[in-house]
MDTraj code that builds the backbone (N, CA, C; nanometers):
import mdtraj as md
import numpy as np

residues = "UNK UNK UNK UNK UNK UNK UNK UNK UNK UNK UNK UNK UNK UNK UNK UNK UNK UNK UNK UNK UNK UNK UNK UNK UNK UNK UNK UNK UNK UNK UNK UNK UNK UNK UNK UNK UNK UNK UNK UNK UNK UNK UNK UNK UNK UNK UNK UNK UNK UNK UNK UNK UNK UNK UNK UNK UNK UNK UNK UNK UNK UNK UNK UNK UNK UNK UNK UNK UNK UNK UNK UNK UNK UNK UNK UNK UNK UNK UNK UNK UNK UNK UNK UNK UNK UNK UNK UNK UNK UNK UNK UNK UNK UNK UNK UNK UNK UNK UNK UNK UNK UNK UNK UNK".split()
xyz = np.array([
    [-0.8030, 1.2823, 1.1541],
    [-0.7861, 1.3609, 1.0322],
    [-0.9043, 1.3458, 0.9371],
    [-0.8825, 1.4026, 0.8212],
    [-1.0024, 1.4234, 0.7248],
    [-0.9957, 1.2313, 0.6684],
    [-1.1282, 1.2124, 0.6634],
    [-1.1686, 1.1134, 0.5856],
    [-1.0995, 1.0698, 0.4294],
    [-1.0081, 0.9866, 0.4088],
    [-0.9873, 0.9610, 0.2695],
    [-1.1050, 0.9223, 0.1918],
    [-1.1211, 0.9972, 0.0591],
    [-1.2022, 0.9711, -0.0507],
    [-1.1710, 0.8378, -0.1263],
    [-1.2238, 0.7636, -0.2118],
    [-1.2191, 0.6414, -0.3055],
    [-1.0667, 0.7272, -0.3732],
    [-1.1065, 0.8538, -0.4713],
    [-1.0306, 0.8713, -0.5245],
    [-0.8950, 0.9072, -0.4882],
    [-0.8886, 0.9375, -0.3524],
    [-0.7612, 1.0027, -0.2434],
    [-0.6666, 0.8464, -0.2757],
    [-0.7176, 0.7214, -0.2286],
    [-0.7146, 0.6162, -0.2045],
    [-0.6318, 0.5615, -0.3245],
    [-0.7191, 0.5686, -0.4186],
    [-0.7394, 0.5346, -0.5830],
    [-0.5569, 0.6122, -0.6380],
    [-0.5427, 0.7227, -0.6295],
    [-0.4431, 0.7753, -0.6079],
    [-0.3275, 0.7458, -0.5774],
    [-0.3553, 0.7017, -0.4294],
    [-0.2332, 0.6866, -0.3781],
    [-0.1905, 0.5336, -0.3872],
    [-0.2764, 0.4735, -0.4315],
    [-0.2390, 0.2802, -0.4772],
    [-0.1365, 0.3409, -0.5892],
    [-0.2301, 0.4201, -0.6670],
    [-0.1419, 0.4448, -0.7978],
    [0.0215, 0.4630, -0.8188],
    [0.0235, 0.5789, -0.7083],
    [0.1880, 0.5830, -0.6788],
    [0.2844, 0.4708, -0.6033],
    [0.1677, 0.4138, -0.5354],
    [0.2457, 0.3041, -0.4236],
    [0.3091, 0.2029, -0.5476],
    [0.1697, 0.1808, -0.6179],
    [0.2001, 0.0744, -0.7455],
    [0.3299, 0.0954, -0.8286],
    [0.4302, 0.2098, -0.8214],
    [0.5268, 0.2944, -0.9017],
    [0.6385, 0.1780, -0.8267],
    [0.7004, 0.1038, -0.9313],
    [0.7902, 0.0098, -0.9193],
    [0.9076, 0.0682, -0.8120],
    [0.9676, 0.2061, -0.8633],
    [1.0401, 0.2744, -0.7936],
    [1.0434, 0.2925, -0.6527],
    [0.8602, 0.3190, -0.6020],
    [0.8044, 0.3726, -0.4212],
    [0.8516, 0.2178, -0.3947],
    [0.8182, 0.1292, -0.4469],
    [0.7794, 0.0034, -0.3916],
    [0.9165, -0.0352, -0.3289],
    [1.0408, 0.0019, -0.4324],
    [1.1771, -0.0730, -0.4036],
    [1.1892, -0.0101, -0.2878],
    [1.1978, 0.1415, -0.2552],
    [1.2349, 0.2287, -0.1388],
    [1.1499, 0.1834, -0.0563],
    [1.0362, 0.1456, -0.0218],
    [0.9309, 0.0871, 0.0774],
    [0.9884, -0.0433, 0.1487],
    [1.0230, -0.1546, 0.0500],
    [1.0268, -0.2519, 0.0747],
    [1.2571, -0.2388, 0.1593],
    [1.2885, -0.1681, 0.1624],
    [1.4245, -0.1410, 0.1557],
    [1.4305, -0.0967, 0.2639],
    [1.3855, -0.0175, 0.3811],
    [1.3557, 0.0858, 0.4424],
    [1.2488, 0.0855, 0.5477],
    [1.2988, 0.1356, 0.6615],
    [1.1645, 0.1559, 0.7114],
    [1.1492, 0.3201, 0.7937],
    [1.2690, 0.3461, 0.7773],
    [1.2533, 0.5088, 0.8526],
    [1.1981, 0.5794, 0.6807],
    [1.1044, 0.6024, 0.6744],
    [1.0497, 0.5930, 0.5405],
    [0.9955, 0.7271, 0.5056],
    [1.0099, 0.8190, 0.6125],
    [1.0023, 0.9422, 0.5912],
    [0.9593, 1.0172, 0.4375],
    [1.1132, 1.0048, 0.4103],
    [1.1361, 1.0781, 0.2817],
    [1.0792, 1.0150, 0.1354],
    [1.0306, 0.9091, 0.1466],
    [0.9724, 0.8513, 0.0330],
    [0.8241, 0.8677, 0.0556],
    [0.7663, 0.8903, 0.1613],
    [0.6166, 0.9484, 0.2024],
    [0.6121, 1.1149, 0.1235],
    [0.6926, 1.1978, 0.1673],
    [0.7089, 1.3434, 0.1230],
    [0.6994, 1.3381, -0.0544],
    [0.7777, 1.2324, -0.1202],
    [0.7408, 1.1993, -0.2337],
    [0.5730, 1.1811, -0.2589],
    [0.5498, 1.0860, -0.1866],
    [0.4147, 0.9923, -0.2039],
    [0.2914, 1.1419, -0.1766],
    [0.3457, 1.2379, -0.1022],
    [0.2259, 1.3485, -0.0410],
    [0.2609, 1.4654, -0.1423],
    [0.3776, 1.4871, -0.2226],
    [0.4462, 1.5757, -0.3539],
    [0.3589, 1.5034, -0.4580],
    [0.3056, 1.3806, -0.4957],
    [0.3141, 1.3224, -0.6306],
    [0.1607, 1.3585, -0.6058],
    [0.0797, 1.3444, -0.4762],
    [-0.0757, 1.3550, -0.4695],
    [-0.1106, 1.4469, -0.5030],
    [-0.0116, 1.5626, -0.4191],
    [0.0138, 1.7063, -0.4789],
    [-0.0723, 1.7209, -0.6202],
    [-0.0172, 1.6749, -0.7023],
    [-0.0084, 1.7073, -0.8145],
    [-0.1495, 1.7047, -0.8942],
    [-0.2339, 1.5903, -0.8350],
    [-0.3442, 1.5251, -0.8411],
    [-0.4326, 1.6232, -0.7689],
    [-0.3909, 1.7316, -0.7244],
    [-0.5082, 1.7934, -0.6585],
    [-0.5574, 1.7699, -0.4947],
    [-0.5007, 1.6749, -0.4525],
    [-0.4692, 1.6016, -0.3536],
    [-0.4140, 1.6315, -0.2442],
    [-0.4443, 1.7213, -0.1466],
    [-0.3466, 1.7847, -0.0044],
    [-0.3420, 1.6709, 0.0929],
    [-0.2325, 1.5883, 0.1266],
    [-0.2156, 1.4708, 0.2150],
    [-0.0394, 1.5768, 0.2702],
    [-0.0589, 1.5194, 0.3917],
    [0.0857, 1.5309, 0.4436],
    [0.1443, 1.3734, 0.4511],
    [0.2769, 1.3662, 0.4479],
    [0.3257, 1.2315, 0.4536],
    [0.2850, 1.1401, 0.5581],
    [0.2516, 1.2201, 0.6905],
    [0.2425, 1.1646, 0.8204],
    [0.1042, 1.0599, 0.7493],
    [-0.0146, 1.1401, 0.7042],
    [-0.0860, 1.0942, 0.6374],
    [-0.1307, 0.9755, 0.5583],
    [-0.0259, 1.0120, 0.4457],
    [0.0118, 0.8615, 0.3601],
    [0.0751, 0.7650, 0.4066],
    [0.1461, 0.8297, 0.4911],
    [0.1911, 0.6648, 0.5762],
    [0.0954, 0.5800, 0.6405],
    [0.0501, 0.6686, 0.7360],
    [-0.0632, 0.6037, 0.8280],
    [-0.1488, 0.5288, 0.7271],
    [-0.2075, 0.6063, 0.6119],
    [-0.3200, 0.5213, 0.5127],
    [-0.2229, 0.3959, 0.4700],
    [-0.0944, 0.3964, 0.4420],
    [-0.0038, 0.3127, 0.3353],
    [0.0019, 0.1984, 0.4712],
    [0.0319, 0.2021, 0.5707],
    [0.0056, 0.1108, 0.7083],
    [-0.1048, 0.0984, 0.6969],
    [-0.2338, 0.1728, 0.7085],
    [-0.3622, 0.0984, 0.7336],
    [-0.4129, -0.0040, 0.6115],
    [-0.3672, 0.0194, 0.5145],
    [-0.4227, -0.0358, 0.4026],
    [-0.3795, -0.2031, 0.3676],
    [-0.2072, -0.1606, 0.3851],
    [-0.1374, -0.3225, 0.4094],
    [-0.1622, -0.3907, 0.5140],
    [-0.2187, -0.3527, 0.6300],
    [-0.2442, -0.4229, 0.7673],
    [-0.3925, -0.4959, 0.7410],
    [-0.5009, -0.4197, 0.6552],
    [-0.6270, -0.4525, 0.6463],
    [-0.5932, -0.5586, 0.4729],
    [-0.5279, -0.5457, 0.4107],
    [-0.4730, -0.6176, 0.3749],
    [-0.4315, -0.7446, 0.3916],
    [-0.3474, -0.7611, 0.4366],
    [-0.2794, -0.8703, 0.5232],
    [-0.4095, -0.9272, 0.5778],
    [-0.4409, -0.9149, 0.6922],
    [-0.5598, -0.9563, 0.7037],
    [-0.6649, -1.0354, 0.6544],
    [-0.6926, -0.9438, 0.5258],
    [-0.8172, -1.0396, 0.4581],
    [-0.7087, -1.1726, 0.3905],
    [-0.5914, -1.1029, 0.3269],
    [-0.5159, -1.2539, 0.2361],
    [-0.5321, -1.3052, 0.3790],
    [-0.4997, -1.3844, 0.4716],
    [-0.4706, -1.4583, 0.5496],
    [-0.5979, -1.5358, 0.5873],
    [-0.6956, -1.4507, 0.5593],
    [-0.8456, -1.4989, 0.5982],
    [-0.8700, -1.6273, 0.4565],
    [-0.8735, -1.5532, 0.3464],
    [-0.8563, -1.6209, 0.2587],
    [-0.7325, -1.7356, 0.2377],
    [-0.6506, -1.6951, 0.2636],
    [-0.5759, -1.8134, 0.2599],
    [-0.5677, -1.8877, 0.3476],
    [-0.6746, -1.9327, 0.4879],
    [-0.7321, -2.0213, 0.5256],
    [-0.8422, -2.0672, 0.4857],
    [-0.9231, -1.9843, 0.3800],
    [-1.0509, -2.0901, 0.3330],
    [-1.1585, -1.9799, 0.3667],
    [-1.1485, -1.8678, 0.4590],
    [-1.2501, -1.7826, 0.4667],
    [-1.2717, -1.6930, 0.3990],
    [-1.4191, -1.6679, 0.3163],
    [-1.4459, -1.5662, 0.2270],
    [-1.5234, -1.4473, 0.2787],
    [-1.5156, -1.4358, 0.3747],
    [-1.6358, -1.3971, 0.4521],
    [-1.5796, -1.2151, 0.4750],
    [-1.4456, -1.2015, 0.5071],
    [-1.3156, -1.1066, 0.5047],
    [-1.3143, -1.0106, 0.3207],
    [-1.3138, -0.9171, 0.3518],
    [-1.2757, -0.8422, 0.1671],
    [-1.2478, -0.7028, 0.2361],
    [-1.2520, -0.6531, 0.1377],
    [-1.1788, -0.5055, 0.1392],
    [-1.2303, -0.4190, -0.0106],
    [-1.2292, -0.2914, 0.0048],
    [-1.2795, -0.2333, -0.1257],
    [-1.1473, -0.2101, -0.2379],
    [-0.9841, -0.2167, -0.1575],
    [-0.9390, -0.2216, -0.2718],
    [-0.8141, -0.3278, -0.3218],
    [-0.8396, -0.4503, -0.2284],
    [-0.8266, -0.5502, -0.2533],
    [-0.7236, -0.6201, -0.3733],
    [-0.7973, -0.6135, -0.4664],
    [-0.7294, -0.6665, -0.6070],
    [-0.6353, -0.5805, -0.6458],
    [-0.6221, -0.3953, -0.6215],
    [-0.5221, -0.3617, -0.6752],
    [-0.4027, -0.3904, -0.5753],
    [-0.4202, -0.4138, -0.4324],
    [-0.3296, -0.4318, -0.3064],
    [-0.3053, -0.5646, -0.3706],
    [-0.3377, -0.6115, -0.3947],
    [-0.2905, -0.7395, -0.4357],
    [-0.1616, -0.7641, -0.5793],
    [-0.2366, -0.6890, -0.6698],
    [-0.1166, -0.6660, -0.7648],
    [-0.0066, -0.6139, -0.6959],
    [0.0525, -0.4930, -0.6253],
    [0.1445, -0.4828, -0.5375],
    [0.2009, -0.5649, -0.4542],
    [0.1337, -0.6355, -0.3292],
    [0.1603, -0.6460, -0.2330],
    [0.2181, -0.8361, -0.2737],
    [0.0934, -0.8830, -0.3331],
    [0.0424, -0.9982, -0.3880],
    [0.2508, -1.0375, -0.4130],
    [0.2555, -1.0055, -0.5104],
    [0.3617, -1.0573, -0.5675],
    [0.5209, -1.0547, -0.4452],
    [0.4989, -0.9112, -0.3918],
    [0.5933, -0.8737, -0.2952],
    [0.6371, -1.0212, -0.2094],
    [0.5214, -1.0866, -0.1398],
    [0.5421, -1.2015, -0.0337],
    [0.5915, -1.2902, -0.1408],
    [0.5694, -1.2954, -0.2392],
    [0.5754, -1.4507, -0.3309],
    [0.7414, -1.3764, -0.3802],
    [0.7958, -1.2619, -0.3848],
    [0.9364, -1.2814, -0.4215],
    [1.0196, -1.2723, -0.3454],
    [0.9654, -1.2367, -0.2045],
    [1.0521, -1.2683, -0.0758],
    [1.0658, -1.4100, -0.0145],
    [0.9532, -1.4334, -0.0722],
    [0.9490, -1.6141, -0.0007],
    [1.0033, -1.6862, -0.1290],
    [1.0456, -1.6342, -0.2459],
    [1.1208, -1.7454, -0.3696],
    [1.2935, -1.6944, -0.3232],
    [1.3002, -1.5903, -0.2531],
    [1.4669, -1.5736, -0.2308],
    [1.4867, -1.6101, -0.1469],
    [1.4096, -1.6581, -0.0265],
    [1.4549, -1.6916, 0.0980],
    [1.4520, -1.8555, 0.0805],
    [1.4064, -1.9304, -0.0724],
    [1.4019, -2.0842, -0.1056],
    [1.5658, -2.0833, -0.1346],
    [1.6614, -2.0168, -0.2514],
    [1.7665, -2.0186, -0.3203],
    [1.8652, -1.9854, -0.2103],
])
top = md.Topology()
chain = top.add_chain()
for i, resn in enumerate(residues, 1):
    res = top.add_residue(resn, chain, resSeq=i)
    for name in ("N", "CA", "C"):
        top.add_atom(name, md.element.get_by_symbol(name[0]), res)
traj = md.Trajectory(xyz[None], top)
């Protein structure tokens, strides 16, 4: 498919970042219908993505993700990513409140 832009990207963190996508994401995995949202909201932005789309990017992004935290959280700096710190505000917290409910 077409190449995602910074701003395509930039975008779609934005909505992922939407407290709301996140609960249905994290809840779910036949996830269909919360993508059609995620490719409606880009919409709006000027943005033509089909869901099939945003998923695949919303998978590639947490997988390359994952990844570098793990690199780093063995000690290697060598691993980064260009959007990193905002995946991290999302994602970042996600593991740290699944792993404080699975302590209680």
């Amino acid at each position: 498919g077409k190449h995602w832009t910074v701003n395509e990207v930039r975008a779609l963190i934005r909505i992922w970042s939407d407290k709301n996508i996140q609960q249905q994401l994290e809840g779910t995995v036949r996830n269909k219908k919360i993508f059609e949202q995620v490719a409606a909201r880009l919409q709006k932005f000027g943005i033509d993505r089909d869901w099939k789309q945003c998923r695949t990017k919303y998978k590639n992004l947490k997988h390359e993700y994952k990844s570098v935290k793990s690199a780093q959280d063995s000690g290697s700096t060598s691993k980064s990513m260009k959007f990193f710190n905002e995946l991290d505000a999302i994602l970042g917290h996600c593991t740290m409140e699944q792993a404080s409910k699975s302590d209680n």
